[in-house]
C-alpha positions as CSV (number, residue, x, y, z in Angstrom):
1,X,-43.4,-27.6,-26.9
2,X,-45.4,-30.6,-28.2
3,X,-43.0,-31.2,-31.0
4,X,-40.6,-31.4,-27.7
5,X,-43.0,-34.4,-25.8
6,X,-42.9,-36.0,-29.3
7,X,-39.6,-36.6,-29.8
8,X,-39.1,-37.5,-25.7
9,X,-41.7,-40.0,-26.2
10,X,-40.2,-41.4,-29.4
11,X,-36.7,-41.7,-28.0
12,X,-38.0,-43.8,-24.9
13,X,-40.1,-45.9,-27.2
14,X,-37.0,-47.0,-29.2
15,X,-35.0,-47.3,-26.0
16,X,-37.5,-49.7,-24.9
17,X,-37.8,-51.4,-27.7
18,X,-34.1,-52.3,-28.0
19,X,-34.8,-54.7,-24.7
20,X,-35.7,-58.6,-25.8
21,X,-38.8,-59.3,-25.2
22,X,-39.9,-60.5,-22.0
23,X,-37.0,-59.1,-20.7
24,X,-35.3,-56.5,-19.0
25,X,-31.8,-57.5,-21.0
26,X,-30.3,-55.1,-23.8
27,X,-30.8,-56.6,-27.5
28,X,-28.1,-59.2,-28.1
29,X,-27.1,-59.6,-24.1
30,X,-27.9,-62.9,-25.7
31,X,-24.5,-63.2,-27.4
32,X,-22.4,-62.3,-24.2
33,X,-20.5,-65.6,-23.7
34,X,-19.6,-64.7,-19.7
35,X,-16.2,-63.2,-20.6
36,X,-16.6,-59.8,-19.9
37,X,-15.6,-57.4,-22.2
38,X,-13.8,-60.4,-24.4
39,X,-15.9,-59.5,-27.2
40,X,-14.2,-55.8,-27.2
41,X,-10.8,-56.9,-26.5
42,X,-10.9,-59.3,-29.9
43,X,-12.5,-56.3,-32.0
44,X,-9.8,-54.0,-30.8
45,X,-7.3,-56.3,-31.8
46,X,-8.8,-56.9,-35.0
47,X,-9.3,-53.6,-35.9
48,X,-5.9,-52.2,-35.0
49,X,-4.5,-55.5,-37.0
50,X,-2.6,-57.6,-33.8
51,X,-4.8,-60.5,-34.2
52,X,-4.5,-61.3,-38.0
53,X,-0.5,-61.0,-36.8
54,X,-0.8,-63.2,-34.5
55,X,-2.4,-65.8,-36.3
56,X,0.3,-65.1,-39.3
57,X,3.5,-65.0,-36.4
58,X,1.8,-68.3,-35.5
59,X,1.7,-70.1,-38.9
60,X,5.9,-68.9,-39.0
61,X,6.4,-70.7,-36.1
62,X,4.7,-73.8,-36.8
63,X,6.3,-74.2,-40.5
64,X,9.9,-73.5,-39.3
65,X,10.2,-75.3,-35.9
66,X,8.8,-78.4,-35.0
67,X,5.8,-77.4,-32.3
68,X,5.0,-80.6,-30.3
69,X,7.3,-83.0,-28.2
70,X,6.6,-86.4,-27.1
71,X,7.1,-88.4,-23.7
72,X,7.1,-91.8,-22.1
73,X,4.0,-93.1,-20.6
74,X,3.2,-91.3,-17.4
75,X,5.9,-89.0,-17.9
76,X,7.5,-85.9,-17.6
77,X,11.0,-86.6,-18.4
78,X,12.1,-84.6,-21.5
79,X,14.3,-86.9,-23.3
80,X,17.0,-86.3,-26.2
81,X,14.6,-85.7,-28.6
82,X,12.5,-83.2,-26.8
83,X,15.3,-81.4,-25.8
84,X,16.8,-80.6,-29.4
85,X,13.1,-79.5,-30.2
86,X,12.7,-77.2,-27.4
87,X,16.3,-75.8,-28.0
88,X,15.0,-75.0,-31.9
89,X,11.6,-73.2,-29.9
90,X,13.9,-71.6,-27.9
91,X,16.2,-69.9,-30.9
92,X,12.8,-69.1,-32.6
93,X,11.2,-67.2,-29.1
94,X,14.8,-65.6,-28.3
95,X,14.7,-63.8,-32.0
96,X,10.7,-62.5,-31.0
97,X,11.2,-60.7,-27.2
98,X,7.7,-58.7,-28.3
99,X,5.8,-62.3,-28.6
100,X,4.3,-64.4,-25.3
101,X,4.1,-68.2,-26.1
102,X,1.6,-71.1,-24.4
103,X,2.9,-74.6,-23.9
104,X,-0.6,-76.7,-23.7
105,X,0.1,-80.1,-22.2
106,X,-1.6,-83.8,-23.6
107,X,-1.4,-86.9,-21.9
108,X,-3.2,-90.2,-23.8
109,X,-6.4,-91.6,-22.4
110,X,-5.1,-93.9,-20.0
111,X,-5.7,-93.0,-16.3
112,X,-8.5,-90.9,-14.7
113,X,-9.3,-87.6,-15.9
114,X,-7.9,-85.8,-12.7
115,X,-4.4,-87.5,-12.9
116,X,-4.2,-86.9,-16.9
117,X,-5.2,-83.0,-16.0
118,X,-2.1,-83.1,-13.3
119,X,-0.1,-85.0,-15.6
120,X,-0.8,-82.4,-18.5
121,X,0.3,-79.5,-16.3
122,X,3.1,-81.1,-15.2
123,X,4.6,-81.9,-18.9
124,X,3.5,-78.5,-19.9
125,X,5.7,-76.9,-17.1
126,X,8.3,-79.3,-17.9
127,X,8.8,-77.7,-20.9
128,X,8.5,-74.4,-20.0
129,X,11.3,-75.1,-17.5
130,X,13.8,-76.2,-20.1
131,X,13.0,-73.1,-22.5
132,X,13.2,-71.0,-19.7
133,X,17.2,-72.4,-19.1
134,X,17.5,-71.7,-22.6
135,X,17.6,-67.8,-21.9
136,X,13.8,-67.1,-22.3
137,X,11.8,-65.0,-19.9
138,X,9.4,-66.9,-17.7
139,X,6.9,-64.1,-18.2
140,X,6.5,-64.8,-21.7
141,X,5.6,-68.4,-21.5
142,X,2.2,-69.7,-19.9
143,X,1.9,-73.2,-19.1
144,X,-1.2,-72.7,-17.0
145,X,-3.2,-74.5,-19.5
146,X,-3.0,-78.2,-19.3
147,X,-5.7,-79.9,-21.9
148,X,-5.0,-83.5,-20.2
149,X,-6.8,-86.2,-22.8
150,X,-9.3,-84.1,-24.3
151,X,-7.4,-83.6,-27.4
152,X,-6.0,-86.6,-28.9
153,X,-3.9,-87.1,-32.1
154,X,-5.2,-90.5,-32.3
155,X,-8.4,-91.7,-30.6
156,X,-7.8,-94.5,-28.9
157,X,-8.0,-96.0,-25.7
158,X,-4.5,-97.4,-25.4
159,X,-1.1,-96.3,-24.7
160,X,-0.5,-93.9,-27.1
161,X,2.8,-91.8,-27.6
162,X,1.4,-89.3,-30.0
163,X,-1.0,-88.4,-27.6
164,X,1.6,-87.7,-24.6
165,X,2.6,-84.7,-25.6
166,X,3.4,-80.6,-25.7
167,X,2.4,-77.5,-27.6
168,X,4.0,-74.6,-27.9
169,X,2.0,-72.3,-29.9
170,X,2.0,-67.9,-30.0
171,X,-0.6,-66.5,-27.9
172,X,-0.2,-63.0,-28.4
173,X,2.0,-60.1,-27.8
174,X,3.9,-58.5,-24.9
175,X,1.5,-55.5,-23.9
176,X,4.4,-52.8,-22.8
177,X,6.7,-53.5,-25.4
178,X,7.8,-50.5,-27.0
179,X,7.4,-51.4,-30.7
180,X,3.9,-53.4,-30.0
181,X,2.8,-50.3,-29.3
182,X,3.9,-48.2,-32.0
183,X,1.5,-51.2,-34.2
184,X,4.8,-52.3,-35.4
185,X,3.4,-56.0,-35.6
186,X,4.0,-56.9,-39.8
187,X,7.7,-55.9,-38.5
188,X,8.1,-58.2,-35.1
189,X,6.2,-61.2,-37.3
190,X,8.7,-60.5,-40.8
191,X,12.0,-59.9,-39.4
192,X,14.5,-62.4,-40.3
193,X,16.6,-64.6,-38.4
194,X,19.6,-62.9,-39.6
195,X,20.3,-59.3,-39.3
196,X,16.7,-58.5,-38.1
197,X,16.7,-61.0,-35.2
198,X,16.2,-59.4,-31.5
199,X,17.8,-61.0,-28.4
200,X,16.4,-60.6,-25.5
């Protein structure tokens, strides 16, 4: 019986002593960044290989299609060029149905932050738009994020066209799809243009 009280006492002594000091917090609450159950989500994906395929799908897409397209000072017209670009996107995202894409919008540092925020958004959806005549699904594309002129290609205060601008980048993979959940992710990021391609 008192080999019993022993190892009660020891257990709640090492339960206790996994708080921080001076707290009531569980060791390492510390390291929760706000995003509940964030941390999990990435080790899942880590583990069962999806976000190592992401990051590889995502390198394909940036060396064979050009990722960013440019626009005229407070603009969101799409002009020729940005048209042919999104068309080549397009081709590439039709040939990936398992894969979900974000368009992140830039604007150059002219103008308040507020407007450049709007103006983002509004250049990000503009994009979206045109791949979405292209034949690709609306749910797969997220142009909620608009980055506005807190990421600039060149820092400067001036007009700057490289600055107004698009990115479509991958973001991750379509949740139901059948073969994303059979883990077949080396397939989805490796299959070919030809003969392999997928159409949604």
């Amino acid at each position: 019986m008192r080999t019993k009280h022993i190892l009660i006492i020891g257990a709640a002594t090492m339960a206790l002593s996994a708080c921080e000091p001076g707290s009531e917090r569980p060791l390492g609450s510390h390291l929760d960044e706000g995003g509940f159950g964030n941390p999990t989500m990435n080790n899942i994906q880590i583990h069962n290989g999806e976000r190592s395929y992401v990051s590889d799908l995502a390198a394909r897409f940036a060396a064979e299609v050009p990722t960013t397209i440019n626009f005229a000072f407070n603009s969101d017209d799409l002009d020729a060029e940005a048209r042919q670009i999104l068309t080549q996107q397009a081709v590439f995202i039709r040939n990936f149905p398992e894969v979900r894409f974000s368009v992140y919008g830039h604007t150059d540092l002219v103008g308040s932050d507020a407007y450049n925020n709007r103006l983002g958004q509004r250049r990000a959806r503009a994009a979206v738009n045109f791949l979405v005549s292209q034949g690709i699904n609306r749910s797969r594309l997220d142009a909620l994020v608009s980055l506005g002129e807190t990421q600039p290609v060149v820092a400067t205060e001036q007009m700057e066209r490289r600055n107004r601008r698009t990115v479509t980048e991958v973001s991750g993979f379509v949740a139901d799809d059948p073969m994303v959940l059979d883990g077949q992710y080396a397939a989805i990021v490796y299959r070919g243009y030809t003969g392999g391609g997928a159409t949604e």
